[in-house]
N, C-alpha and C positions, 0 to 999 in steps of 0.2 A: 627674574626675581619678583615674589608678590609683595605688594606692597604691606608693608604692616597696618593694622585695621586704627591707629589715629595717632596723632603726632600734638608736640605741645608746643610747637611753632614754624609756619608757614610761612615761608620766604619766598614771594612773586616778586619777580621783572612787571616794570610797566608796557613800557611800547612793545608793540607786538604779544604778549601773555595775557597780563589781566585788561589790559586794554583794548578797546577796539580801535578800526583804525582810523575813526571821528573824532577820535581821544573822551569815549564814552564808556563808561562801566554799564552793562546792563541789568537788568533786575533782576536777573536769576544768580551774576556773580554774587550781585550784592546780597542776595538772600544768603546763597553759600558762606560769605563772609560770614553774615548773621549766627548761621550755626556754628563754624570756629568758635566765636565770642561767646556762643551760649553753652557750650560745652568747656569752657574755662580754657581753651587754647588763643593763642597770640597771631596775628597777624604782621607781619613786617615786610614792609616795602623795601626792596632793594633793587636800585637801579640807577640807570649812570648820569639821569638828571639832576641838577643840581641841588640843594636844598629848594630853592626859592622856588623853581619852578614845580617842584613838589608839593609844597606848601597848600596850595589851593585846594587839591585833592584829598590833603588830608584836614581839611577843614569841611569840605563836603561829607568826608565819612564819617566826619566826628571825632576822629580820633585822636585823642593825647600822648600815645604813646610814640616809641621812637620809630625812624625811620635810616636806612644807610642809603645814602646817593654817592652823587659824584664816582660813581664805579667804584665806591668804597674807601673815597677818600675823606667822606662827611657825616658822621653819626649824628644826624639831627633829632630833636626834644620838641613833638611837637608842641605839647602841651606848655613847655619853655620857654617857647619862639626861640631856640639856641642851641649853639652846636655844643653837643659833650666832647664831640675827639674832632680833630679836622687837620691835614696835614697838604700843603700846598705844593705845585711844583716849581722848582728853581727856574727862575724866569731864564736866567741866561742860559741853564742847559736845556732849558724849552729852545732857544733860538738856533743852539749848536746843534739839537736834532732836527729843527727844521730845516738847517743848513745840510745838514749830510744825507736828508732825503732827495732833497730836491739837485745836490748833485747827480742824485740816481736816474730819478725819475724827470727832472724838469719842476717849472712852478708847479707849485701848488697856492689851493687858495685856505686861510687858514680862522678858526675863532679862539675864542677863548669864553672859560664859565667860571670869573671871579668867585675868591673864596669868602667866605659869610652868610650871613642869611640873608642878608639886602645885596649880594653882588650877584653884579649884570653880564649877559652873554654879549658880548664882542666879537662884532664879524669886521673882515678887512674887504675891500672892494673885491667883487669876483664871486663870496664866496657864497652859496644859497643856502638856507637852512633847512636842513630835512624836514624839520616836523613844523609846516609856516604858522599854525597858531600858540609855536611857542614863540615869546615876544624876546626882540634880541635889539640891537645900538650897534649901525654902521658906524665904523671910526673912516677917518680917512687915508691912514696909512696904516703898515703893517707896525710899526713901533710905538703907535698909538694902545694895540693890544695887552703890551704889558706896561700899563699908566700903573695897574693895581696888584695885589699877589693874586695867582691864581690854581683852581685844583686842575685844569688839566688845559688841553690844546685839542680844537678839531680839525683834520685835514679832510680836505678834495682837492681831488683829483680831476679835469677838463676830458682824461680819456682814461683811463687805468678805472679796470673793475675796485671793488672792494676788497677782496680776497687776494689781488696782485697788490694794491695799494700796499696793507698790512705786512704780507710777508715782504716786500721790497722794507719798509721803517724798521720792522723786525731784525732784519739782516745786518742793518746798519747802525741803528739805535744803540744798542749793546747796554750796558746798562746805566744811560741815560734817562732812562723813562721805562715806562712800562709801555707798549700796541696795544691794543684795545678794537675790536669791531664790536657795537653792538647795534649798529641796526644795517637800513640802507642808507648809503651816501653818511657813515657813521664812522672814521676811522679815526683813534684816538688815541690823545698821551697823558696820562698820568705819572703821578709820582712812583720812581722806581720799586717794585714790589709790591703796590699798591693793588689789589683788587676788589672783585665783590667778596672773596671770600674772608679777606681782612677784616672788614669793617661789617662783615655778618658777623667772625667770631666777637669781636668786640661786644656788639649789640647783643646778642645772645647771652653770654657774660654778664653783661649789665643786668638779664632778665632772670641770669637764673639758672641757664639752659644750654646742651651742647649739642654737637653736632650728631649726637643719636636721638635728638628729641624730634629734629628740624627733615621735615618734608619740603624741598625747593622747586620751584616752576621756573622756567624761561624759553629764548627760543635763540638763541647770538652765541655766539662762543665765549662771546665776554662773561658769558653765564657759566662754563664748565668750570673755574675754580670754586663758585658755590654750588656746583652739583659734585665737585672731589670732594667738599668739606662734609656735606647733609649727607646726612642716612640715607636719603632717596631723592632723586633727581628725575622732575617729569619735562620730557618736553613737547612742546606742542605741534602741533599737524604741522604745521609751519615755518617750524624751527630750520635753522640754519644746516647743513648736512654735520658738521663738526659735535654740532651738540647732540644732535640724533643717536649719532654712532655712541655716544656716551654715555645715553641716558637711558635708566632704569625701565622706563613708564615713557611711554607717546599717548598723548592725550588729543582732543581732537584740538583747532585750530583757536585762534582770539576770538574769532568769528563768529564761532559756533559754542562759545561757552567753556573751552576746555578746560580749565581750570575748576568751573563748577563742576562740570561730571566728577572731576576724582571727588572732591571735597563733600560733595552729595552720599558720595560711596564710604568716604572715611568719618563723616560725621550725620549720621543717620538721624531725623526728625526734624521739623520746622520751628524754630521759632515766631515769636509774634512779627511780625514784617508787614510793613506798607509799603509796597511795592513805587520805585520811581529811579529816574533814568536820571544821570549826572554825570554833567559833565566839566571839560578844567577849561577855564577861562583864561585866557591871555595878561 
């Protein structure tokens, strides 16, 4: 399928997509952004980090407009500092699918990513956090985890791949929750029915715009309900095999810029740009 030659909103995944993997944007993304903006089209972040730890980022771009995290359970306002939509997972049926995994599989080690704009990632002893300069608060026991409401739950596993993890939760879950992979060492639970594509149509709506305006990037499977929802789904060199087989467009990797290549090709000219490298603080 070719792509169509421009769209009036741009739905990128962070980690792994427009990310590198120093948690750096590099000047050529950011130019690409530039011409989105300069040619009157939107940018919007979606991805399964929480508000908070999004926040940074979009204070380095400037940007006031909204963003969907939490795998689509938080439509944040940057410009607002506040959530327009946010819907949390039931602490207790968080504990009863913790419970009927770990029947399956054995311990698991487990976090949590409190709901709000000031709530904190919660790890229980054991568990390591994929991405280490995101900043998280060891508790000392696992019931500590739900002191607060929270939008979703992260499992690991000590020996089970990623891919074994999810469909084993999958199997047994039922619809307690929503699985969720989206990175490495990344397997998650949100609120039932909850995904990226939810809380893109949301945001989109708020803007104006539907799901034939919207060009989406990612690279995790957590990303194919917002590549079923967009008109066009690219994904990168990198991507996960799930999304690949799905997607419209393979572009090259985070690494190499993939997301600028398309955006170069669908929105033709430079604007003014001072070129500089940024990155998300802890």
């Amino acid at each position: 399928m070719a792509a169509p030659t421009a769209y009036s909103l741009i739905a990128t995944d962070l980690d792994g997509t427009l990310l590198r993997g120093d948690d750096t944007l590099s000047d050529r993304s950011l130019a690409a952004l530039a011409r989105v903006a300069a040619a009157g089209a939107r940018h919007l972040v979606v991805t399964g980090r929480p508000a908070p730890r999004v926040r940074p980022l979009l204070d380095d771009l400037g940007s006031e407009g909204l963003a969907v995290c939490g795998q689509g359970a938080q439509v944040y306002d940057a410009g607002a500092d506040r959530l327009l939509w946010s819907v949390t997972l039931d602490r207790e049926l968080a504990e009863t699918a913790l419970g009927k995994i770990e029947a399956e599989v054995g311990q698991l080690y487990a976090a949590v990513d409190q709901d709000g704009v000031d709530g904190l990632t919660l790890i229980e002893p054991g568990y390591l956090m994929p991405h280490p300069t995101l900043p998280a608060v060891r508790v000392g026991r696992r019931d500590d985890l739900w002191c607060e409401p929270i939008s979703k739950v992260l499992l690991r596993h000590p020996d089970l791949s990623d891919d074994e993890l999810a469909a084993t939760a999958r199997s047994v879950v039922g619809s307690l929750a929503t699985v969720t992979m989206s990175g490495p060492g990344t397997v998650e639970l949100q609120p039932c029915g909850i995904t990226k594509a939810t809380g893109l149509a949301l945001a989109a709506e708020h803007l104006g715009l539907g799901p034939e305006h919207t060009i989406a990037f990612g690279d995790m499977p957590n990303d194919i309900p917002m590549f079923d929802w967009a008109a066009h789904g690219v994904a990168m060199a990198n991507a996960h095999p799930e999304l690949r087989s799905v997607a419209d467009e393979i572009t090259l990797s985070n690494e190499d810029d993939g997301i600028a290549v398309v955006l170069e090709r669908l929105f033709p000219g430079v604007p003014q740009y001072a070129p500089k490298t940024l990155s998300i603080e802890p």
